[in-house]
N, C-alpha and C positions, 0 to 999 in steps of 0.2 A: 744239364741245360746248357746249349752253346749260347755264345755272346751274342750273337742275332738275337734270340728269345727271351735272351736275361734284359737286352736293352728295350725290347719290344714293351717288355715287363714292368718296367721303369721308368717307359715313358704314358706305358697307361694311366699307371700309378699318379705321375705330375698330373698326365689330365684331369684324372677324379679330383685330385685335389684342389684347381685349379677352379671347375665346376663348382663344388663343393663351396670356396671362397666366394664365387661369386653369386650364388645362391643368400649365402648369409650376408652381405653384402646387400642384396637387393631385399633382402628383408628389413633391414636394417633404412634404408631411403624408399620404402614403401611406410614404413611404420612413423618415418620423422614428416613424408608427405603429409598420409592421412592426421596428423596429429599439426599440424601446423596452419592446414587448408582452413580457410575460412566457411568456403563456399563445398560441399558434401560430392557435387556434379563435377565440380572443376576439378576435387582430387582424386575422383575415380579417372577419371579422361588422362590425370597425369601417373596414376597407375598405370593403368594400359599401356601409357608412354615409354614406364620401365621397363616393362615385357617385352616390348617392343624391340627395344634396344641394345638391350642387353642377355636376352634369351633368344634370339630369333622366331618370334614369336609375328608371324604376316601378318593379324589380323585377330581383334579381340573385341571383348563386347560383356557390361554387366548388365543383369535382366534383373528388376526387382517384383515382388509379388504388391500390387497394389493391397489398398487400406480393405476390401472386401474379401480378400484373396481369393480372389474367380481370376484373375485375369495378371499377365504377365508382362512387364512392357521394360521394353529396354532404355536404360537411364542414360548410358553413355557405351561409346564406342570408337575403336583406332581402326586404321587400316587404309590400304589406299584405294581401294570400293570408296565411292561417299558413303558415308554414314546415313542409317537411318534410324533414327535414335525414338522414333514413334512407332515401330515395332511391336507387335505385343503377339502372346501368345495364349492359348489356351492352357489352364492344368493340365499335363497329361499330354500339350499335343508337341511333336515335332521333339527332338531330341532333348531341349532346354527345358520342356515341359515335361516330361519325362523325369529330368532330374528333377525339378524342381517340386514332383509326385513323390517319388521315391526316397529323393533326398541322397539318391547316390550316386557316384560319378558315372559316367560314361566316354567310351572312348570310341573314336570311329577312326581306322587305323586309314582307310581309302575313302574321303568324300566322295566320290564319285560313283561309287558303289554301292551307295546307304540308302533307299529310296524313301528314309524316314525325313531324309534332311530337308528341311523348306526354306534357308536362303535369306532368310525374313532379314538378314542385320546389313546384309549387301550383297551385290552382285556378282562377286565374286569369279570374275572372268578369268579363271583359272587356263596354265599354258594347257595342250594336250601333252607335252612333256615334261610338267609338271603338275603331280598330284601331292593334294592335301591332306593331312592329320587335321581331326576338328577334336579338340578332349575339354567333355562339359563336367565342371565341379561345382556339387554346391556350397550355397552360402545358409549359413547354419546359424540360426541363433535360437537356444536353447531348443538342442538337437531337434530342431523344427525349420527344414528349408525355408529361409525368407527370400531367395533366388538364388542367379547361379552365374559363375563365370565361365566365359567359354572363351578357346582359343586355338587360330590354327597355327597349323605346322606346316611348312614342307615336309611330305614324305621323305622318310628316311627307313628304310628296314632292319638297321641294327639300332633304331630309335629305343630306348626303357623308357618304355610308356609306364610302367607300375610309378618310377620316381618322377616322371612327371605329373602324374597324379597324385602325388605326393606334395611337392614343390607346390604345383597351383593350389592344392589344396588347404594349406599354410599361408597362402595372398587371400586362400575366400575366406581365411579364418581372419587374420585382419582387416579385411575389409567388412567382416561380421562386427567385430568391434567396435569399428569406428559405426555402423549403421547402429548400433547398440546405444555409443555414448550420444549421438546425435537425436537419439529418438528420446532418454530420459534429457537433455537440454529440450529439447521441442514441448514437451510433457511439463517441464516445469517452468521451462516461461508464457506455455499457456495457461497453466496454472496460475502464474503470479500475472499475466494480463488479465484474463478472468477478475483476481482479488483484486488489484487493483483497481478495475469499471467498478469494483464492486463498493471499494472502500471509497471513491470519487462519489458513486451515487449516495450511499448511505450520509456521507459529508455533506451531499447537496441536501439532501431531505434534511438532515439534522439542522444545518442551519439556513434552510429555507424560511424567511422571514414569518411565515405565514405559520412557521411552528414555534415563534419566540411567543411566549406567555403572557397576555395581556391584554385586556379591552377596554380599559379606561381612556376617556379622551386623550391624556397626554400620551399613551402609547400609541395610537391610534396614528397619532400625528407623526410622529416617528416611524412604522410603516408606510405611511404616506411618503415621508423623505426617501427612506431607503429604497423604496421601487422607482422613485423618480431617477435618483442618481445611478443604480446598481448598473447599467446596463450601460452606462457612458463610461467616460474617462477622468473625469475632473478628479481631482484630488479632493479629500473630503478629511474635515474637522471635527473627532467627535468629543465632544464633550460631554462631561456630568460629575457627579463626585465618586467617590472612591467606592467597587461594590456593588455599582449600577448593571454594568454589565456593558461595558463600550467594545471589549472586545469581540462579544458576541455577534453585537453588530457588522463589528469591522467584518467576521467573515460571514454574516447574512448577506452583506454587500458584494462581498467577492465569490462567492459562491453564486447570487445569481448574475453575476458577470455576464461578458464575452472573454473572458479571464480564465474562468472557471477549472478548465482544466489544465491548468498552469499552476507553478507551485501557490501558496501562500506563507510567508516570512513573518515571524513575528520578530518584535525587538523590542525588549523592556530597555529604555535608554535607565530608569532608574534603578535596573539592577547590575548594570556595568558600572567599573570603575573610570573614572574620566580619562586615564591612561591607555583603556582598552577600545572604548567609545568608537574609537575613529577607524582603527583595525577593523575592528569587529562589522563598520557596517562597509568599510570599502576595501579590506584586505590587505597584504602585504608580502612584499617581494623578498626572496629571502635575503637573509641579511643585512634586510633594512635595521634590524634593532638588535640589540643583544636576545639571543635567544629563538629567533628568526631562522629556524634550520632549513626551512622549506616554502614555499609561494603557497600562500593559501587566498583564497575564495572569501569574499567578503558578502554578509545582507546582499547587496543590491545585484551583485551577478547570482548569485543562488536563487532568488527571485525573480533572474529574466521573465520577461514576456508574461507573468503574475502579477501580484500585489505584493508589497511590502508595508506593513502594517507597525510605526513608530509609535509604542506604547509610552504614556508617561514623556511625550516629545519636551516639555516643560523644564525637563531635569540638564537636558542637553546645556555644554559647556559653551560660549559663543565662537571659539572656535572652529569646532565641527560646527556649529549655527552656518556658518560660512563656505564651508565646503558642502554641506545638504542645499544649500541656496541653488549655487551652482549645480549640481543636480537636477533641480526641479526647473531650472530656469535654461539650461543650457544640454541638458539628458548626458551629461560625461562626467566622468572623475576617472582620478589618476590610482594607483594600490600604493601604498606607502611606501619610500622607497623605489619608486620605477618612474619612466619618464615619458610611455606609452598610454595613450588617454584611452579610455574603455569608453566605449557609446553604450548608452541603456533604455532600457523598454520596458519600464515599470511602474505601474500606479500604484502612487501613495495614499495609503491614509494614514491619518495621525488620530493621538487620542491624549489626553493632557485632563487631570482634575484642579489643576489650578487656574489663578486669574491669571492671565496668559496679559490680558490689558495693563494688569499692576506690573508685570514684570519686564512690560514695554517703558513704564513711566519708571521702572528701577535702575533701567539699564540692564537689565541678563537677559532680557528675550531680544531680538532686534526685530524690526515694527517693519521691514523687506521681505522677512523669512514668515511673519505673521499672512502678511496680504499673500502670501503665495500659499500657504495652507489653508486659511481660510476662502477658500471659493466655495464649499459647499459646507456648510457646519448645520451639524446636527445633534442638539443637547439630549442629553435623558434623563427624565425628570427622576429626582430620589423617590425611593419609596414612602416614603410619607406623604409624597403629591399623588402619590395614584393607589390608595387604601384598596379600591373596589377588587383592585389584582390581587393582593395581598393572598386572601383563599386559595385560589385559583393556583399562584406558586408554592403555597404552604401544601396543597394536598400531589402536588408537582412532586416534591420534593420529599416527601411521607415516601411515596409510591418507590422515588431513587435511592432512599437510604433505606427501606427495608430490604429491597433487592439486592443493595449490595452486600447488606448486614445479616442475609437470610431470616430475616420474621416476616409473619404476616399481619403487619399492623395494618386495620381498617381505617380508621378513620382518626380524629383530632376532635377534645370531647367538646361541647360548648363554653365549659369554664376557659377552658386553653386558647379558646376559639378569642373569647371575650381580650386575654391579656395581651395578644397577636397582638388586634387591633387597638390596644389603646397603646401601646409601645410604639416610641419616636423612631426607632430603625436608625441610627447613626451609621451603623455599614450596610446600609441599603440590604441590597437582594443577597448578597453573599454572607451576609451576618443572619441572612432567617433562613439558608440553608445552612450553617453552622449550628444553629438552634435545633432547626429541626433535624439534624444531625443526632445530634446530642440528645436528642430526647428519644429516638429510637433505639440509640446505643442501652440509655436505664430504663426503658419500660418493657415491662416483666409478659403484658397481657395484650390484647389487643387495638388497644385503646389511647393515646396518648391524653393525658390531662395536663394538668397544671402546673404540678409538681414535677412534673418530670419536664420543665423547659428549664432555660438556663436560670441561674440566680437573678443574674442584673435584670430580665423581664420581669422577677417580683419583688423590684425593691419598689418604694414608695417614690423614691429621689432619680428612678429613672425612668419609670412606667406609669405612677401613680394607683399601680392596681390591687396594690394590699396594703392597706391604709393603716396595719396595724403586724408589729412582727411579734406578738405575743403568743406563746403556746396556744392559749385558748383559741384563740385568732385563727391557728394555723389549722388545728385540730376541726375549727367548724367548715372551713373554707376547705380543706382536703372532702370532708363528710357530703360535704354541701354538693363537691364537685362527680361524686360518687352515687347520690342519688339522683340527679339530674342526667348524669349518664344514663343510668337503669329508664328513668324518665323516657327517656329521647329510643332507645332502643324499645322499650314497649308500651312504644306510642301512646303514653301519657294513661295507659293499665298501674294503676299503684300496685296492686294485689302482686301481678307478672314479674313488677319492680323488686316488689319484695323477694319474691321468689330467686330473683336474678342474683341479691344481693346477701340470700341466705339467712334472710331473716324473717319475721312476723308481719301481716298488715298493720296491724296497731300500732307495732314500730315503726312503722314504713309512715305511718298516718301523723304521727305522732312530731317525727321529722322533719315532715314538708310543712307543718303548721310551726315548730320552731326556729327553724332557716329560713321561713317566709318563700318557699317554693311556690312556684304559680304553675303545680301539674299542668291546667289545663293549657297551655301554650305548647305541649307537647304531643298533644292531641294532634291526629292527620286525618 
């Protein structure tokens, strides 16, 4: 070999290598585009733009298969044609359609010659002494063309069209990719919009007032508040004792807002510590405090343009009293530690079980911060003011704790029925879902009776409903409660009862005249 042909040799060699680098190279800022682009359109157009540049690549163009796959339409395109990026094509038809049938590349070495070509992506005002290479590759995902990349060339005859088809093929394989990870994000934040409307609505229905439990006057009156105010802005006081159910309220209120689809914040002021109190509902900057590593989000910004709902406001230190003032009266606070005022946009409700008046005349509430939450108050009366409900949430509440505790208990027997109502209910509503908790948890059959409620409903000293804790006592009043069941199921039938109960009529007769049963009220 002479030195002519050794250097000829040598210096092909640098080119390939050369190629080669810059091949891996552009794969490499093709993969960090698509991987960084926000916008899926913006980084294919800035693909194009690497080809462009650094392949000598006149003119490109990506065609995706639409959501029906009938039809072809190009998404984005370079070149100094304008673009026409509404484009579309048939399956099958014109070269892109073609691949995008087949799934395999094609090359067309003389545009000019190909009478398949139809021009569709630009004009393409080619010199007469210059002719185009057009090589269409597809885009593959799960070896299923989802479209195709095409791109021209100036002619060249000692062009390796095999490794350009190659190379491009390797850009359609990541740009497969990224159409891949783009479609499982699209899939799963529709997905989680979907659950979202979905867990918004179910919220709104759950606590749509018109499904809270109750038809006794004093609740009645209470609906009547909550639709008055629900729909405005006022700040609202709710009161009652402990166990009533004020939170509930709080978000029947804000659910049928103008609110509504905005957070809702809760804040038990009585389950923070008074050190954390003030953090907690306006946040802090870091390094305001020991321990302080990072700026955190306080209640009232997490609550933007929502409701923030002050559980237990009663408990609050006068301190924070002072800074919630301002708040309410001013719509700003600072984050602990910072010197930038935050503006806010959030309706308060509060809820407190104490005398809110005694603790005005004590000195720990201050009687500025009272008149500013109380604008709209709305009490709820304990359960001992509204008996008629009582049922009503007892068989509520049957229905929730078998479901969760898998039985199927029917129904709550008459004896059980009897001790409900004569029990004072000192934890209101939340104390006879406890009960009737608990009595689902020990009963064996489908039935809950008497015995199976809590102790303190059958002492004498709290319910007055068993006058007597003597075995014999117990033993008749269990009996008593067992035939009256049978009673009440066939409908006031002694014979049926007997039967029910595994024993004789004579026995059965025998009973109801010793326990003083009055069958016939079971009669229907």
């Amino acid at each position: 070999m002479g030195p002519s042909a050794a250097l000829k040799k040598v210096e092909t060699t640098t080119g390939s290598n050369t190629n080669e680098l810059r091949r891996l190279s552009t794969f490499l800022e093709i993969s960090q585009t698509l991987a960084a682009a926000s916008n899926q359109k913006t980084a294919f157009h800035q693909v194009l733009g690497i080809l462009e540049r650094h392949h000598g690549v006149v003119r490109s163009s990506i065609a995706l298969l639409n959501d029906a796959e009938a039809e072809i339409a190009v998404v984005a395109s370079e070149g100094p044609a304008p673009a026409k990026a509404d484009a579309t094509f048939k399956v099958g038809e014109g070269i892109t359609g073609r691949v995008v049938q087949s799934g395999k590349p094609i090359v067309v070495p003389r545009v000019s010659r190909e009478p398949m070509f139809l021009r569709r992506t630009s004009d393409r005002p080619e010199l007469p002494s210059q002719e185009i290479s057009f090589v269409c590759v597809p885009i593959l995902l799960n070896r299923k063309a989802a479209g195709a990349l095409g791109a021209d060339f100036r002619f060249k005859a000692e062009r390796d069209f095999d490794r350009t088809v190659k190379f491009l093929g390797v850009v359609a394989s990541l740009v497969a990719q990224a159409i891949r990870i783009q479609r499982v994000i699209d899939t799963e934040r529709e997905r989680l919009r979907e659950e979202n409307q979905h867990l918004r609505l179910e919220l709104k229905e759950r606590y749509d007032f018109s499904n809270i439990l109750g038809t006794s006057g004093p609740m009645r009156l209470v609906y009547e508040q909550v639709a008055q105010v629900a729909r405005t802005e006022t700040t609202v006081l709710v009161r009652g004792e402990s166990g009533t159910g004020k939170e509930l309220i709080a978000q029947a209120i804000h659910y049928n807002s103008l609110r509504s689809k905005r957070p809702f914040i809760k804040v038990s002021c009585a389950a923070l510590p008074e050190s954390l109190i003030e953090s907690e509902l306006f946040g802090y900057e870091k390094g305001a405090f020991t321990g302080a590593q990072a700026t955190k989000k306080g209640r009232f910004e997490l609550a933007e343009a929502g409701t923030l709902f002050l559980d237990e406001i009663g408990e609050l230190n006068l301190a924070t009293q002072v800074k919630l003032l301002r708040v309410l009266q001013a719509k700003e606070f600072e984050r602990l530690g910072a010197t930038k005022t935050i503006r806010t946009n959030v309706r308060m409700i509060a809820a407190t079980n104490k005398d809110i008046e005694k603790g005005i005349a004590d000195g720990t509430f201050r009687d500025d911060l009272y008149y500013r939450l109380n604008v709209f108050s709305i009490f709820i009366p304990p359960l001992r003011e509204r008996k008629p409900d009582l049922l009503l949430l007892a068989d509520h509440f049957l229905e929730k704790a078998s479901l969760a505790n898998g039985k199927h208990i029917k129904r709550i027997s008459t004896p059980a029925i009897d001790m409900l109502m004569a029990y004072h209910w000192p934890g209101n509503v939340r104390e006879l879902e406890n009960a009737i908790e608990r009595a689902v948890v020990v009963c064996d059959g489908q039935v809950v009776h008497a015995h199976h409620l809590p102790p303190t409903l059958q002492t004498a000293a709290s319910s007055g409903t068993v006058m007597s804790l003597s075995l014999q006592d117990a033993l008749e009043a269990y009996e008593k409660d067992l035939i009256q069941d049978a009673l009440k199921t066939s409908r006031g039938n002694r014979a049926k009862a007997a039967r029910l109960l595994s024993t004789t009529g004579r026995i059965m007769n025998y009973k109801v005249r010793q326990l003083g049963i009055d069958w016939r009220r079971f009669k229907k």
